[in-house]
C-alpha positions, 0 to 999 in steps of 0.5 A, a space after each residue: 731724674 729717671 733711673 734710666 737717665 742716671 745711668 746713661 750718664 753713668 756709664 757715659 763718664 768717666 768714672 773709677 771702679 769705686 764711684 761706678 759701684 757706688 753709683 750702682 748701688 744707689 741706683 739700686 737703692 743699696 746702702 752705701 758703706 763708711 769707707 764709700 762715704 769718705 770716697 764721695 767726699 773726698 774724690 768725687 766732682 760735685 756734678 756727679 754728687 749732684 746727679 746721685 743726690 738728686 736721684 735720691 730726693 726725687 724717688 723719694 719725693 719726686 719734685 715735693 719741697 717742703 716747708 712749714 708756717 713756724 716761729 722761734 722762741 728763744 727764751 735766753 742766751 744765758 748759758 752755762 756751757 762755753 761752747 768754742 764756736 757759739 756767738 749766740 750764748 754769754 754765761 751767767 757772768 757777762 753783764 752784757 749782750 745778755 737778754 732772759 724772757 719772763 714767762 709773761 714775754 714769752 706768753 705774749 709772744 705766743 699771743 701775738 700769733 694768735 691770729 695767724 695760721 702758724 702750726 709750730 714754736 721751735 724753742 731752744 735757747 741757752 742753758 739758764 742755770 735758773 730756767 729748769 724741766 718743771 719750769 719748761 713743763 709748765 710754761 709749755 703747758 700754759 703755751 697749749 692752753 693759748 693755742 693748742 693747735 700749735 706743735 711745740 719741738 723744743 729743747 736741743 739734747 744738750 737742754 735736756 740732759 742739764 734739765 734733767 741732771 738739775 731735776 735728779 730724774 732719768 732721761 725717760 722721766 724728763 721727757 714723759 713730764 715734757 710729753 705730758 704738758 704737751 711737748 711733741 717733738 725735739 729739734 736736733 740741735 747740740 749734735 755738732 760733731 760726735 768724733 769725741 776728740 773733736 767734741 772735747 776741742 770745740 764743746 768739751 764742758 756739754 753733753 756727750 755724744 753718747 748722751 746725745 744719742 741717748 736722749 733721742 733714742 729715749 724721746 722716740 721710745 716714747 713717742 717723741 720724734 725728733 731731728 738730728 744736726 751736723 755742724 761741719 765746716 770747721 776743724 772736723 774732717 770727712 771722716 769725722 763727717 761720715 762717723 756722724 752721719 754712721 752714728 744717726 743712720 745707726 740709731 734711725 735703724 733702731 728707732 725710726 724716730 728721726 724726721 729729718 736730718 740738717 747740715 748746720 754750717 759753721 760760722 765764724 762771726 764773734 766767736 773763739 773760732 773766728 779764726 777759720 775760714 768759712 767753707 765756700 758754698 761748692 763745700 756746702 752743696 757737696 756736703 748736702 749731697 752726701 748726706 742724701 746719699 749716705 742716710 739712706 733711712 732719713 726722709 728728708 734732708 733740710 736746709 736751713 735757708 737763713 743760715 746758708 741764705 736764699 740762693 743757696 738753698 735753692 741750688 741745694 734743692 739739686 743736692 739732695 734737700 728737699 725741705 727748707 725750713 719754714 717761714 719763721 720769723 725775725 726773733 731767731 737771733 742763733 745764727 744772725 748772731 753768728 754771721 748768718 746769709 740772712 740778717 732778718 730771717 723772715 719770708 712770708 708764704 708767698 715768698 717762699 713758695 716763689 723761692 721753690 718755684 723759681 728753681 722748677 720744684 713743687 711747693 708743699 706747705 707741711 706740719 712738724 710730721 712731714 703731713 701735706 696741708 697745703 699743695 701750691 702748684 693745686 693753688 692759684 
């Protein structure tokens, strides 16, 4: 959409004060505050959202959707943390439902893609009491040495500062060695919500949000970019939602480390938070919307498409999000364990491709840093 085009619609409608400035500030490539975040969360209809979103996505990126050829390693689902609306993780006491890799089944795995063009490994998992930072330094080593082509983003913050707690080493410390043996980024996950009340009800025995921030603002310190995740959609409110997104456009401000940022939705399969209701997808798609709007300094705003399933993410490319992940594969066991859209998170390139073009948008195949490889509307 054209700036020209937005505001016509702008003035055409029917809008408050508050919404109309807010809208002529984005407009304007103004930073909107908190307090107009909350406003478009909580009185804002979803076309107008949309619009606004949509603006930003495409002056940043025109008609780009990106994706990129990965696959997971979940070493175990072990975990040492009791996090209330987990269905992935068992402690170390449950006897069953558990699973722990060797490191010779994860290194079969890395082999088994040999004669694929993938070019990342997202590993995260549980947090093994047994699994600590020098046995990851050296497994991730040993993943370089069988393909050292492939971007390895590992290990959520809430990883990192048990790793590192374990190993009586700072935070710097921890990640140099990671960094050393070949680690190149970090996902975002362990985020949640950073409202610390919220936090002690729904994750109180894990790394803080201090911590969190922490870690990530010492990664990129040192040269390791990272992404940055919200998890919504259960007891927290908007403006718990706005204080966490204030807290990572803060920190980009500062470091400029941040890749991209993730909306997770909450789901309520077989976990202690069964109890609430799942968020319906016009919440959904609000939410991607004024997380375009409001973090202005993020580049992209991804979609997870096995969490959200396909044909939201494709009415997501209208809200905002420009990126929806990557092909993966079906050994990502995070989200299906917790009720997932997608039961076997799998698409191959040519599906994906046709997902995005489906919708009217330009599919580009990424690496890890958002750097072009493949454009598919220059194929045939």
């Amino acid at each position: 959409m054209t700036q020209q085009a937005l505001q016509t619609f702008i003035n055409k409608a029917r809008l408050s004060t508050s919404l109309f400035s807010i809208a002529t500030k984005v407009i304007n490539g103004e930073r909107i505050t908190p307090s107009e975040g909350l406003l478009l969360y909580s009185t804002a209809e979803l076309s107008f959202l949309g619009m606004l979103a949509n603006y930003v996505r495409e002056k940043k990126h025109n008609n780009y959707t990106y994706f990129n050829r990965n696959f997971h390693i979940e070493p175990t689902n072990i975990c040492v943390f009791d996090c209330k609306f987990c269905s992935y993780s068992r402690l170390l006491k449950q006897k069953t439902g558990t699973w722990e890799m060797s490191e010779e089944e994860i290194l079969n795995q890395i082999k088994s893609y040999n004669n694929l063009s993938l070019t990342e490994v997202h590993i995260v998992g549980g947090v093994h009491p047994k699994m600590g930072l020098f046995y990851f330094a050296n497994l991730i080593k040993k993943i370089k040495e069988i393909r050292p082509d492939l971007h390895v983003k590992a290990f959520t913050a809430v990883e990192l500062e048990y790793m590192c707690r374990k190993a009586k080493v700072s935070y710097e410390e921890g990640l140099t060695l990671l960094k050393e043996h070949g680690q190149n980024s970090l996902p975002g996950g362990g985020a949640e919500i950073f409202d610390e009340v919220v936090r002690a009800q729904i994750c109180k025995d894990k790394c803080s949000s201090e911590e969190w921030l922490e870690i990530h603002e010492t990664a990129h310190k040192i040269g390791l970019p990272s992404n940055a995740t919200m998890l919504y959609g259960h007891i927290e409110s908007y403006a718990h939602r706005i204080d966490h997104m204030n807290r990572l456009r803060t920190l980009q401000d500062k470091t400029g480390g941040f890749n991209t940022f993730i909306p997770l939705k909450f789901r309520n399969k077989d976990n202690q938070m069964d109890y609430l209701p799942e968020t319906t997808v016009i919440e959904d798609l609000k939410n991607y919307a004024v997380s375009r709007i409001f973090l202005d300094n993020f580049s992209h705003i991804k979609a997870y498409w096995p969490m959200i399933g396909r044909n939201t993410a494709q009415l997501s490319l209208a809200f905002g999000v420009d990126d929806l992940d990557g092909t993966i594969n079906d050994s990502t066991k995070i989200y299906t364990m917790a009720g997932a859209e997608e039961q076997t998170p799998t698409l191959s390139t040519q599906e994906l491709v046709q997902l995005i073009k489906q919708v009217g948008r330009h599919p580009v195949e990424r690496d890890t840093l958002y750097n072009i490889i493949t454009d598919y509307n220059l194929v045939s």
